[in-house]
C-alpha positions in Angstrom: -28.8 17.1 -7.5 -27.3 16.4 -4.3 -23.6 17.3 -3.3 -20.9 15.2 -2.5 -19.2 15.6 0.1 -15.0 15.0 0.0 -13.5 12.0 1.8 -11.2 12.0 4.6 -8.8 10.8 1.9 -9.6 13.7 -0.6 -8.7 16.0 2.4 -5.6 14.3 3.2 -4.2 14.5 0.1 -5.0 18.1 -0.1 -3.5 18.6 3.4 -0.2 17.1 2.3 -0.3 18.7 -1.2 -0.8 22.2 0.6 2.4 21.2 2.4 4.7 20.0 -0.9 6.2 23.6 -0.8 7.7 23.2 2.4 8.4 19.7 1.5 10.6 20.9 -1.7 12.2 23.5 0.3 13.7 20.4 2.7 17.4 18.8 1.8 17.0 15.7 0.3 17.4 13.3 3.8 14.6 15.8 5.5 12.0 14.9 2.1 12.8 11.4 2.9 11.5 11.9 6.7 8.6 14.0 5.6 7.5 11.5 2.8 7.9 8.8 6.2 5.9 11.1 7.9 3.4 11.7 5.5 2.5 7.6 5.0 2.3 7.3 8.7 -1.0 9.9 8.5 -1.8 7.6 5.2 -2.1 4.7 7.3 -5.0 6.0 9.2 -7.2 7.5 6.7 -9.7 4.3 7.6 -10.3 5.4 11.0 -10.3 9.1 10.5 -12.9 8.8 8.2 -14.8 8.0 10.7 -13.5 11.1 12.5 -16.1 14.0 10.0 -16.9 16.1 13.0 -13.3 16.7 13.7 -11.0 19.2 11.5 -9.3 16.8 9.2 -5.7 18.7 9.9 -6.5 17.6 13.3 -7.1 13.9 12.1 -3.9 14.2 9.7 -1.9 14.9 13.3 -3.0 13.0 15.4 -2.4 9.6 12.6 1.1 10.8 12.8 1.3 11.2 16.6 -0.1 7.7 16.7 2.5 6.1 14.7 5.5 7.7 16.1 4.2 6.8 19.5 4.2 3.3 18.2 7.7 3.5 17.2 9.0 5.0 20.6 7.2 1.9 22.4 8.6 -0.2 20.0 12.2 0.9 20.6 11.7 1.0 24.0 10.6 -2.6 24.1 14.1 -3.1 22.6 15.9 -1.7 25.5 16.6 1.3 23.5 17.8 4.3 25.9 14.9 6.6 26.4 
């Protein structure tokens, strides 16, 4: 029998899950950030799937770099004070 090998998702999940001490350990307002933070890494699981050479830590990051780089552009485009 062949093995299966875990998706980008599975390891997602287990990267946020081995964070959900920390993430208890927050006051209430900080969970609601991390839970924020932890959907923006959600919404690239497509494309770091595509991403298996790379650490998928790395992959978790970076999704989450991406996204809050979107949101800086976005409230820059505003005229939002650097």
């Amino acid at each position: 029998m062949g093995r299966t090998v875990p998706t980008y998702r599975l390891h997602l999940e287990g990267i946020l899950g081995s964070w959900s001490n920390y993430r208890r350990a927050l006051r209430q307002k900080d969970r609601v950030l991390f839970d924020a933070v932890a959907l923006k890494a959600r919404q690239h699981a497509s494309a770091a799937s595509f991403c298996a050479d790379l650490d998928p830590l790395e992959t978790t990051l970076l999704s989450i770099l991406i996204e809050q780089q979107r949101e800086i552009q976005e409230l820059q485009a505003r005229g939002a004070p650097e």
